[in-house]
Structure formats: C-alpha cells, structure tokens
PyMOL Python script that loads the backbone (N, CA, C, O; Angstrom):
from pymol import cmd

cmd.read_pdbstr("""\
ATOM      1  N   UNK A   1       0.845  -1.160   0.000  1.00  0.00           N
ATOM      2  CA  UNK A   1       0.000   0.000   0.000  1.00  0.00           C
ATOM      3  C   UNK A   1       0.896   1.230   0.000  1.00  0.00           C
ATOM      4  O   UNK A   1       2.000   1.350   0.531  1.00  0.00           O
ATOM      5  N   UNK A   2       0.300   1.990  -0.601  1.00  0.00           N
ATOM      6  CA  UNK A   2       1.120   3.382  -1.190  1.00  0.00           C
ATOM      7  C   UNK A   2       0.286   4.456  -0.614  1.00  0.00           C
ATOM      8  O   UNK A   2      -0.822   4.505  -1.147  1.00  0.00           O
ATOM      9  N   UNK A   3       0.489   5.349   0.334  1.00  0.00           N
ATOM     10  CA  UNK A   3      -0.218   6.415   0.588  1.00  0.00           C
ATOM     11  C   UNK A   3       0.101   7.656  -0.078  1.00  0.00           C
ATOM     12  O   UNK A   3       1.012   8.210   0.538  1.00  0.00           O
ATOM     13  N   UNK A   4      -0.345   8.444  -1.271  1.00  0.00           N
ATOM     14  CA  UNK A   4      -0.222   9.732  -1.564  1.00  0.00           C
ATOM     15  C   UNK A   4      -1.522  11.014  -0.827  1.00  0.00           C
ATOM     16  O   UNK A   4      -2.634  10.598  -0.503  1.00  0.00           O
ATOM     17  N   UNK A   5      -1.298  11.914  -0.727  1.00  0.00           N
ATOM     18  CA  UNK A   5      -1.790  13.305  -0.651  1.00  0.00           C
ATOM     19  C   UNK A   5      -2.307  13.901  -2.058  1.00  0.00           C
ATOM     20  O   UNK A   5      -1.473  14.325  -2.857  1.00  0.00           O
ATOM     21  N   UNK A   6      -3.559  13.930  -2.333  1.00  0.00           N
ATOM     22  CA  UNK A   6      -4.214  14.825  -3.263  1.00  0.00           C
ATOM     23  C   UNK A   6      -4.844  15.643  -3.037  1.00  0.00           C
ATOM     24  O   UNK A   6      -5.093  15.978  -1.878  1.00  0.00           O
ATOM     25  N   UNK A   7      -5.336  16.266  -4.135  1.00  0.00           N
ATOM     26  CA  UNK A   7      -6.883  16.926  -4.300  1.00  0.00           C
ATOM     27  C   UNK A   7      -8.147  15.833  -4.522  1.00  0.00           C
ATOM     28  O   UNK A   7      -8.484  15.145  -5.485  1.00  0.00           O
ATOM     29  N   UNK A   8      -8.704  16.014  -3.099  1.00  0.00           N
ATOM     30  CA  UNK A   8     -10.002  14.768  -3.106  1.00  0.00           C
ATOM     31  C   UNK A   8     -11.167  15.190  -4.211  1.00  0.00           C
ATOM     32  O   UNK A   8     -12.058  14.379  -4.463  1.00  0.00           O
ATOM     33  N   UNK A   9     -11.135  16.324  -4.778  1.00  0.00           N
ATOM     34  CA  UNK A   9     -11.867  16.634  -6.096  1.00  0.00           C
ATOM     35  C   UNK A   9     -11.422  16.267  -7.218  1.00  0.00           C
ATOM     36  O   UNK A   9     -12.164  15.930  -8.141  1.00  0.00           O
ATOM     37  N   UNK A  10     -10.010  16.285  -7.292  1.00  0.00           N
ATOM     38  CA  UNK A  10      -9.447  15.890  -8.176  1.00  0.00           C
ATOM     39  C   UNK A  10      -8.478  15.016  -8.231  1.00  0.00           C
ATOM     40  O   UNK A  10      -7.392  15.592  -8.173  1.00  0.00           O
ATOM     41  N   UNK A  11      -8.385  13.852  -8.320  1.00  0.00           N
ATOM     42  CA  UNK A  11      -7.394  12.797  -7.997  1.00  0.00           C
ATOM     43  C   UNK A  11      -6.858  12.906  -9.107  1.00  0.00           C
ATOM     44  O   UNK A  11      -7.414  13.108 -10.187  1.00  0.00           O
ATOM     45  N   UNK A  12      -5.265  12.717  -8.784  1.00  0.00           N
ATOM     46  CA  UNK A  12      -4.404  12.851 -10.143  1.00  0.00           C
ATOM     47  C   UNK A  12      -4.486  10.886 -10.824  1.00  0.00           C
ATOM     48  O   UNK A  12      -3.613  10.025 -10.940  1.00  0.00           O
ATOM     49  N   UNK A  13      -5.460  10.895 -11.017  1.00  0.00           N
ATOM     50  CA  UNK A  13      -5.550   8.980 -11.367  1.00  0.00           C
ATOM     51  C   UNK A  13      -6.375   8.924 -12.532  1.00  0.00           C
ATOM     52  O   UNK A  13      -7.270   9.761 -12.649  1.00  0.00           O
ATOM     53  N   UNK A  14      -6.174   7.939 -13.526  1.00  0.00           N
ATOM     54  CA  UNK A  14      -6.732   7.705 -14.527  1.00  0.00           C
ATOM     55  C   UNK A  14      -8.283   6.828 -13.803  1.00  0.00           C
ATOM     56  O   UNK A  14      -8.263   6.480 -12.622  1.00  0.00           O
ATOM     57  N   UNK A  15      -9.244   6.628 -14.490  1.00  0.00           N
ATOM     58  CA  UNK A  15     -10.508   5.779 -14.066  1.00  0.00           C
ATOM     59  C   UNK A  15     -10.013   4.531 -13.957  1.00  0.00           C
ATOM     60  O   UNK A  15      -9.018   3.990 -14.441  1.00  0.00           O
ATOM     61  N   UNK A  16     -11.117   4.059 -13.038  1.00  0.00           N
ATOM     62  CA  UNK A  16     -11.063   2.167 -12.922  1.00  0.00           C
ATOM     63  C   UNK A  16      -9.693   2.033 -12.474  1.00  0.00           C
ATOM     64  O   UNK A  16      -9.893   0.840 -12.244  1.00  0.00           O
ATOM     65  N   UNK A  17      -8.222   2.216 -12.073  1.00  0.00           N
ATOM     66  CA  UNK A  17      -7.290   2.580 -11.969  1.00  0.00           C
ATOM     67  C   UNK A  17      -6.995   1.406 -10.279  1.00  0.00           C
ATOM     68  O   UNK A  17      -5.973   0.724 -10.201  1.00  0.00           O
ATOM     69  N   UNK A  18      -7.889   1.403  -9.323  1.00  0.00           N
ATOM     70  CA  UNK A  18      -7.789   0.884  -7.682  1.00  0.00           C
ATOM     71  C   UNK A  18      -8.358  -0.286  -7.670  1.00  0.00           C
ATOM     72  O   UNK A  18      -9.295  -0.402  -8.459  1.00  0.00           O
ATOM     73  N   UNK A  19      -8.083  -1.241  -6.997  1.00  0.00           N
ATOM     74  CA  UNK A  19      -9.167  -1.825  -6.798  1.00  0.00           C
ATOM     75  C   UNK A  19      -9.376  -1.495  -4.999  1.00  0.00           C
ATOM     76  O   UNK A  19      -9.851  -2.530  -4.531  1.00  0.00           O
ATOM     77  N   UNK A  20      -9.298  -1.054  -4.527  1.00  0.00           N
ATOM     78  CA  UNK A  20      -9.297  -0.293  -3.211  1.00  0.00           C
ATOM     79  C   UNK A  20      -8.768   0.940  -2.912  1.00  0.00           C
ATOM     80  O   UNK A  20      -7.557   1.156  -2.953  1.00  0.00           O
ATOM     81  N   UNK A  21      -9.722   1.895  -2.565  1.00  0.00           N
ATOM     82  CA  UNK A  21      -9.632   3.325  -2.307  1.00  0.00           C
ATOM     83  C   UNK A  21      -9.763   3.589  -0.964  1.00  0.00           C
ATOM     84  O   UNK A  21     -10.845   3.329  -0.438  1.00  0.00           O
ATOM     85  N   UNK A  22      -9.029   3.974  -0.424  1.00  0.00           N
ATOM     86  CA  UNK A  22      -9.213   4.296   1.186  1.00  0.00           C
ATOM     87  C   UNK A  22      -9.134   5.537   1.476  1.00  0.00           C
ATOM     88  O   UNK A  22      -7.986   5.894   1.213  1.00  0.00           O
ATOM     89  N   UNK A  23      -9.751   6.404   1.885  1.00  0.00           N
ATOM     90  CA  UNK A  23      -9.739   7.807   2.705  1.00  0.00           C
ATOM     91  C   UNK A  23      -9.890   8.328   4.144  1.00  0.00           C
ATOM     92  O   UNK A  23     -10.881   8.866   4.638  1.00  0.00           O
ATOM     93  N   UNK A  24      -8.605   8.036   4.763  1.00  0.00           N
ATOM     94  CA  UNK A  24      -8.612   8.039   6.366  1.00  0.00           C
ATOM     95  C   UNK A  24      -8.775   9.699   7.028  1.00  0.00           C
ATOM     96  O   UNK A  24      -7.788  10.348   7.375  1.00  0.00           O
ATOM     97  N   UNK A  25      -9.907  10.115   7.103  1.00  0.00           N
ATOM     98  CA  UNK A  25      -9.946  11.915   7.665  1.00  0.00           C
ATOM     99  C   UNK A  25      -9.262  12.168   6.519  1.00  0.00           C
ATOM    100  O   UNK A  25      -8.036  12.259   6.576  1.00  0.00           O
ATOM    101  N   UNK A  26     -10.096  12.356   5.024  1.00  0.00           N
ATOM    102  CA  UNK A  26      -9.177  13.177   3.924  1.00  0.00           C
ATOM    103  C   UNK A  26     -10.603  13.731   3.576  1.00  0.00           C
ATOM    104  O   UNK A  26     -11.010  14.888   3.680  1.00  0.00           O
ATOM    105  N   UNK A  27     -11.220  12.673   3.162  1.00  0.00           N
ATOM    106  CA  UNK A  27     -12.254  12.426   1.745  1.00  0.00           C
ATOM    107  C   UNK A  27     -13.376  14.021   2.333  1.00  0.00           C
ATOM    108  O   UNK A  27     -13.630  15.031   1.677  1.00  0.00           O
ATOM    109  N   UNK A  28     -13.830  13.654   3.800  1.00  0.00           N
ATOM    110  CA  UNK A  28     -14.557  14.863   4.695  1.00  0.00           C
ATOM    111  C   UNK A  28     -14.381  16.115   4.631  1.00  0.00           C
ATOM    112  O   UNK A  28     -15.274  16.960   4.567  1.00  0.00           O
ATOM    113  N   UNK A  29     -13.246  16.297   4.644  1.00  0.00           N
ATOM    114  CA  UNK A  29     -12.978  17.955   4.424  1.00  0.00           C
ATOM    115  C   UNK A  29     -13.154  18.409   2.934  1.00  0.00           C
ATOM    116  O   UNK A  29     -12.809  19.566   2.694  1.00  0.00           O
ATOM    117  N   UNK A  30     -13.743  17.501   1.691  1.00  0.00           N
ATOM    118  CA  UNK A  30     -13.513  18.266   0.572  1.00  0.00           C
ATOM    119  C   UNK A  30     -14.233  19.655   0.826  1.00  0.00           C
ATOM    120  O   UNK A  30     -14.620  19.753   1.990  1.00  0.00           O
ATOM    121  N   UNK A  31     -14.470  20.598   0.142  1.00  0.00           N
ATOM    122  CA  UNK A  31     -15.576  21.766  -0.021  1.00  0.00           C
ATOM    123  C   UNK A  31     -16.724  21.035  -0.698  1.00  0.00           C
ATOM    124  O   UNK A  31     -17.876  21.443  -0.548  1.00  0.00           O
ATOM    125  N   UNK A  32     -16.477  20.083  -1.359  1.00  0.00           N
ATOM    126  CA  UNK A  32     -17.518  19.854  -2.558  1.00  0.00           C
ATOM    127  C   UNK A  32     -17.732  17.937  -1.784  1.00  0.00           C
ATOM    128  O   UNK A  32     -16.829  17.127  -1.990  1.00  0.00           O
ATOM    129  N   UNK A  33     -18.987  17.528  -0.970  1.00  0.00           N
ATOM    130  CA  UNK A  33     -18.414  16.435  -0.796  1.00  0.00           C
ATOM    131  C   UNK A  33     -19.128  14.950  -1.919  1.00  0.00           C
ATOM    132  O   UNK A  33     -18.737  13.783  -1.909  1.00  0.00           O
ATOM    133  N   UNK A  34     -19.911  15.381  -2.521  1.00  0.00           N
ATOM    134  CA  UNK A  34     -20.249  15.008  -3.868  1.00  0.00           C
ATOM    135  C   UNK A  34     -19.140  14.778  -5.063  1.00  0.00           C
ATOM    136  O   UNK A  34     -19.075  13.755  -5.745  1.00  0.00           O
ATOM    137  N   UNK A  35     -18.436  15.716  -5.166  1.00  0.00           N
ATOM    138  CA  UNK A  35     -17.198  15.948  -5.946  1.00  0.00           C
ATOM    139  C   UNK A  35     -16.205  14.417  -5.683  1.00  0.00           C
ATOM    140  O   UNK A  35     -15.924  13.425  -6.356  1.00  0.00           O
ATOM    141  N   UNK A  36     -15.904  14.929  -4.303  1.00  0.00           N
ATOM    142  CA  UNK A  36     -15.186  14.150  -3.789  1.00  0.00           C
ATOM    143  C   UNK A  36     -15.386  12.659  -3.527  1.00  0.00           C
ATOM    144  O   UNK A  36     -14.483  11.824  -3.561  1.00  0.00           O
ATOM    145  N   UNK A  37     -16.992  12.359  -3.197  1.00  0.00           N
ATOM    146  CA  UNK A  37     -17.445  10.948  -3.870  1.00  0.00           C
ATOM    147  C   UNK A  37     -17.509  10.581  -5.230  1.00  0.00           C
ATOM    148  O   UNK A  37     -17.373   9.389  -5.505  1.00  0.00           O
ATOM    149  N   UNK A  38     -17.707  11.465  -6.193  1.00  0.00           N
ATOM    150  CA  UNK A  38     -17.285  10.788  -7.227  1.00  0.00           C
ATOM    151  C   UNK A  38     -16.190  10.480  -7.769  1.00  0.00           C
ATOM    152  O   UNK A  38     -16.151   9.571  -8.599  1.00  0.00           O
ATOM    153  N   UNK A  39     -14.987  11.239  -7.374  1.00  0.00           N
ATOM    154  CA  UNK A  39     -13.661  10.841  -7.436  1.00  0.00           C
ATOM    155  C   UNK A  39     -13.175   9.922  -6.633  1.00  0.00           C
ATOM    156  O   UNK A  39     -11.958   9.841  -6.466  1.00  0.00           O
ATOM    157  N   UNK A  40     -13.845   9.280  -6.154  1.00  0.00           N
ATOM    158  CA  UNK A  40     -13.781   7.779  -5.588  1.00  0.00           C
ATOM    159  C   UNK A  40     -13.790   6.995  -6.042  1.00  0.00           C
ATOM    160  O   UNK A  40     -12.804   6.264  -6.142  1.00  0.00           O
ATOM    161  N   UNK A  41     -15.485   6.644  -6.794  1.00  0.00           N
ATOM    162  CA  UNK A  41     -16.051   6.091  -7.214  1.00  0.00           C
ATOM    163  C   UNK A  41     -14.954   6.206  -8.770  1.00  0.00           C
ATOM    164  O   UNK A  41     -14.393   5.158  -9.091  1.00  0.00           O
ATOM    165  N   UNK A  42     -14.782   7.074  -9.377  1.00  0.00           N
ATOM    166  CA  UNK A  42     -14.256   7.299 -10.488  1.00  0.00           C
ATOM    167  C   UNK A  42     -13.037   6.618 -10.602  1.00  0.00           C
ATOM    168  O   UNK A  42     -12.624   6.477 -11.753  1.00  0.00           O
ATOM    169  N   UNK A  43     -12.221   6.067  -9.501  1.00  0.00           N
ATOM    170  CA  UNK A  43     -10.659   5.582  -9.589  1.00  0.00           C
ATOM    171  C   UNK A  43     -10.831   4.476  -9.378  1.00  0.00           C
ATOM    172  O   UNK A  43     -10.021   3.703  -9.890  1.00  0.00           O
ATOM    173  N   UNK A  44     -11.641   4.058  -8.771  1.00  0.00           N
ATOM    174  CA  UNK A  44     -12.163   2.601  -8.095  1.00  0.00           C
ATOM    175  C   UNK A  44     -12.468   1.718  -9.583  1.00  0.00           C
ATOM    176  O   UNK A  44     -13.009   2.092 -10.624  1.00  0.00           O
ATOM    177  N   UNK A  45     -11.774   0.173  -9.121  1.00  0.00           N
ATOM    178  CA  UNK A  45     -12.473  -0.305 -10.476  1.00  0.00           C
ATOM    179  C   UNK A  45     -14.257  -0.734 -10.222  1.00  0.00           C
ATOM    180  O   UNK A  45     -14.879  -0.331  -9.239  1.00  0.00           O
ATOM    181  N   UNK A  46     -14.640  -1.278 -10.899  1.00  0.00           N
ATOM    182  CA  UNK A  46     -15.686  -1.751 -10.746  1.00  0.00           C
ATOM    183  C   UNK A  46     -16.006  -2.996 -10.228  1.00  0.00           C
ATOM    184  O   UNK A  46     -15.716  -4.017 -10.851  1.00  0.00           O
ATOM    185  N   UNK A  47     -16.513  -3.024  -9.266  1.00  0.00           N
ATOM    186  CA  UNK A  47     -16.233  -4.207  -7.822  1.00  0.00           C
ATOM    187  C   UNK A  47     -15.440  -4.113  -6.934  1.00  0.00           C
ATOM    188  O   UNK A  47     -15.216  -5.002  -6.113  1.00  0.00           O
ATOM    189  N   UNK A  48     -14.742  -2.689  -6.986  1.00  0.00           N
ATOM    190  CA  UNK A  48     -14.170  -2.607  -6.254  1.00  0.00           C
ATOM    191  C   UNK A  48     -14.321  -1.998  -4.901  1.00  0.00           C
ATOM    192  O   UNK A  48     -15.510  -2.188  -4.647  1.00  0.00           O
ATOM    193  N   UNK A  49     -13.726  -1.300  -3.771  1.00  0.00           N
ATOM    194  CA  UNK A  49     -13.805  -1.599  -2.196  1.00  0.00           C
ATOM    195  C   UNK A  49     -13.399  -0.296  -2.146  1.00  0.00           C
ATOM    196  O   UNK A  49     -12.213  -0.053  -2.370  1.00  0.00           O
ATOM    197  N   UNK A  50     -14.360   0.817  -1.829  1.00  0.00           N
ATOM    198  CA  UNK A  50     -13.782   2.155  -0.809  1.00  0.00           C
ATOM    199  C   UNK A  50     -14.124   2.088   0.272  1.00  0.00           C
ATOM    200  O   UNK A  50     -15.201   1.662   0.688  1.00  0.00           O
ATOM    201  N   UNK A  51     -13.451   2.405   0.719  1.00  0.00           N
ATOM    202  CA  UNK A  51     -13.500   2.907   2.480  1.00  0.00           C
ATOM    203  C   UNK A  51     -13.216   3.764   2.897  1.00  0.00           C
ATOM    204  O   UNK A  51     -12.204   4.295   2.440  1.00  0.00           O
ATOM    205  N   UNK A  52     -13.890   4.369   3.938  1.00  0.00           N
ATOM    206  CA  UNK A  52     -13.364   5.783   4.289  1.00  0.00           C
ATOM    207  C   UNK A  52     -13.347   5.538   6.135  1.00  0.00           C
ATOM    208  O   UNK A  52     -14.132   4.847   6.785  1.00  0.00           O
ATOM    209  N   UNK A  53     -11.958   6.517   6.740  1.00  0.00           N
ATOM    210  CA  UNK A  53     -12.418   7.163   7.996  1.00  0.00           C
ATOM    211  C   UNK A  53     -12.767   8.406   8.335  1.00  0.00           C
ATOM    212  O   UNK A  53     -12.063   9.356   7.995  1.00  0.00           O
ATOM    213  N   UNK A  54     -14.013   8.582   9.122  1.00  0.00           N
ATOM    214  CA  UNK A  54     -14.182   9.409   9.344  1.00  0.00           C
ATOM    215  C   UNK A  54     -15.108   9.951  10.622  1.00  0.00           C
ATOM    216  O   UNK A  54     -15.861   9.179  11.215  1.00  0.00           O
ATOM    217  N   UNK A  55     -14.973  11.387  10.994  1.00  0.00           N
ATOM    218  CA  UNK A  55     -15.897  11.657  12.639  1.00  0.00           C
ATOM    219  C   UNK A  55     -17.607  12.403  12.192  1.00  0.00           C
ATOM    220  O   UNK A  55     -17.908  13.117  11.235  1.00  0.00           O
ATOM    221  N   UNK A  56     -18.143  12.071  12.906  1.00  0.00           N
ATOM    222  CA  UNK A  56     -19.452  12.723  13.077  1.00  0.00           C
ATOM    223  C   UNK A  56     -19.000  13.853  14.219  1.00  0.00           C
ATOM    224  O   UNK A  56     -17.998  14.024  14.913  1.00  0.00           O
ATOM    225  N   UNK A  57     -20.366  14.576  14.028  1.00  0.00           N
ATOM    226  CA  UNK A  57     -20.157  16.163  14.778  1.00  0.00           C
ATOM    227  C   UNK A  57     -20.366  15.468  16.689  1.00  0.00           C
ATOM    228  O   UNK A  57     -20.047  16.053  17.724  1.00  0.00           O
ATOM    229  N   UNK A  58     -20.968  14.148  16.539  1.00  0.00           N
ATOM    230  CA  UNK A  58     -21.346  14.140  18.501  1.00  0.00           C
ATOM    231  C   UNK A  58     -20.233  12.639  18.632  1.00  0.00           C
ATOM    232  O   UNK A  58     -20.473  11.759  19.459  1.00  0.00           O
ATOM    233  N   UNK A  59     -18.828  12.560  17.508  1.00  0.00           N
ATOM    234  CA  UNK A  59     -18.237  11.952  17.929  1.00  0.00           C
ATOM    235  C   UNK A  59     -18.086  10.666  17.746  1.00  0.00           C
ATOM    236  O   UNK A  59     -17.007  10.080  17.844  1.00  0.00           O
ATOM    237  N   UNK A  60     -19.477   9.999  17.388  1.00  0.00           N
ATOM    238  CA  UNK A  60     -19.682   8.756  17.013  1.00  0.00           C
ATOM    239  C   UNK A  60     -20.512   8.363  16.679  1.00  0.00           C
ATOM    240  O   UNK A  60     -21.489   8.477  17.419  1.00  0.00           O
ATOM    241  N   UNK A  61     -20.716   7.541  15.171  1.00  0.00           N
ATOM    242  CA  UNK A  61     -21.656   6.995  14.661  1.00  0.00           C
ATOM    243  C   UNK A  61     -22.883   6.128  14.913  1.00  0.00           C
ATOM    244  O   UNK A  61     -23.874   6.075  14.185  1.00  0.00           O
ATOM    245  N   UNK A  62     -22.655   5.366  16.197  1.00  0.00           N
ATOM    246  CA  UNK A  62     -23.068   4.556  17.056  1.00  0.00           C
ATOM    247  C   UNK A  62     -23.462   5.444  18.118  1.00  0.00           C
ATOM    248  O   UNK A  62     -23.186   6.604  18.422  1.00  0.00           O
ATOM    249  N   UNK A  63     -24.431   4.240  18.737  1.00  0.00           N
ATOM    250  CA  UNK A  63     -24.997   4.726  20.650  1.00  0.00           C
ATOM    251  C   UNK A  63     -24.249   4.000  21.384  1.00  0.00           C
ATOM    252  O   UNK A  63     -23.908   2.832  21.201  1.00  0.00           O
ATOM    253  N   UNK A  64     -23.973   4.759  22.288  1.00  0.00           N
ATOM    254  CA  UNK A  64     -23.055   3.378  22.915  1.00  0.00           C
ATOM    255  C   UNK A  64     -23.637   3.457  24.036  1.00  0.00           C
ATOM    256  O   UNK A  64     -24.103   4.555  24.340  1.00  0.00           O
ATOM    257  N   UNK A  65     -23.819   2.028  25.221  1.00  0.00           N
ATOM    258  CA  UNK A  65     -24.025   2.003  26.025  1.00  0.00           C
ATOM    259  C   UNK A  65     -23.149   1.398  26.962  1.00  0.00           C
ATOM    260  O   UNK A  65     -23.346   0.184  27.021  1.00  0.00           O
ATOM    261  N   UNK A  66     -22.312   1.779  27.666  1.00  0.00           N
ATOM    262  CA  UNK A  66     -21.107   1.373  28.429  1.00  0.00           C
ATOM    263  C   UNK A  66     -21.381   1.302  29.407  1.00  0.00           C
ATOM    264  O   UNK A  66     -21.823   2.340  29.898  1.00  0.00           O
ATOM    265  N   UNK A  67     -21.307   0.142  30.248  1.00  0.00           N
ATOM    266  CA  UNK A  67     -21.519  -0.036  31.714  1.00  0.00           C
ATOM    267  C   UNK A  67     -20.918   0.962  32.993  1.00  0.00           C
ATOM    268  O   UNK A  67     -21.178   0.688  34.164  1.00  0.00           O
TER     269      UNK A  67
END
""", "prot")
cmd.dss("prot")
cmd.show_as("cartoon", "prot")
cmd.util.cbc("prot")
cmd.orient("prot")
C-alpha cells in the first residue's frame, strides 16, 4: 500500500485505476463532498472496495451504552 496526498476533487488517477480506495480523515474535508465521492467512485475499479475514515459532529456513529 502506497499512501499519496491529493486533491479529493481531483485525484491525479486515470478511471477504474484501484481496486481499493481508502480515505482516512481526507475524503470529509472536501468543499464539494459530492465531488469528492465521485472521485472515488471514479478511480475505483468496478467491484471494487472504498473505504473511508471518518468523525461525526457528537463523535460517534453509534450509541453506545457502556456499563
């Protein structure tokens, strides 16, 4: 695995190009976050696996109930 730094609007990648796209706290901050899903979708081959990390505003996606 190769980690580069882009523009999440604009990925410097030809299409179909991944077969796994990962965006750990990148993909979230685009301005445009539509943009930035389709330049996902756009590098990704077809069948292929994105994933992203990322935070919600109360921290977590889940309820948690902790003893």
């Amino acid at each position: 695995m190769e980690w580069q730094e882009a523009d999440a609007e604009a990925l410097p990648f030809a299409d179909d190009t991944f077969d796994t796209v990962p965006s750990c706290v990148g993909v979230m901050f685009a301005p445009h976050h539509q943009a930035g899903a389709d330049e996902l979708v756009r590098v990704c081959r077809p069948g292929g696996t994105i994933g992203l990390i990322s935070w919600t505003p109360r921290g977590s996606s889940a309820s948690s109930s902790r003893p």
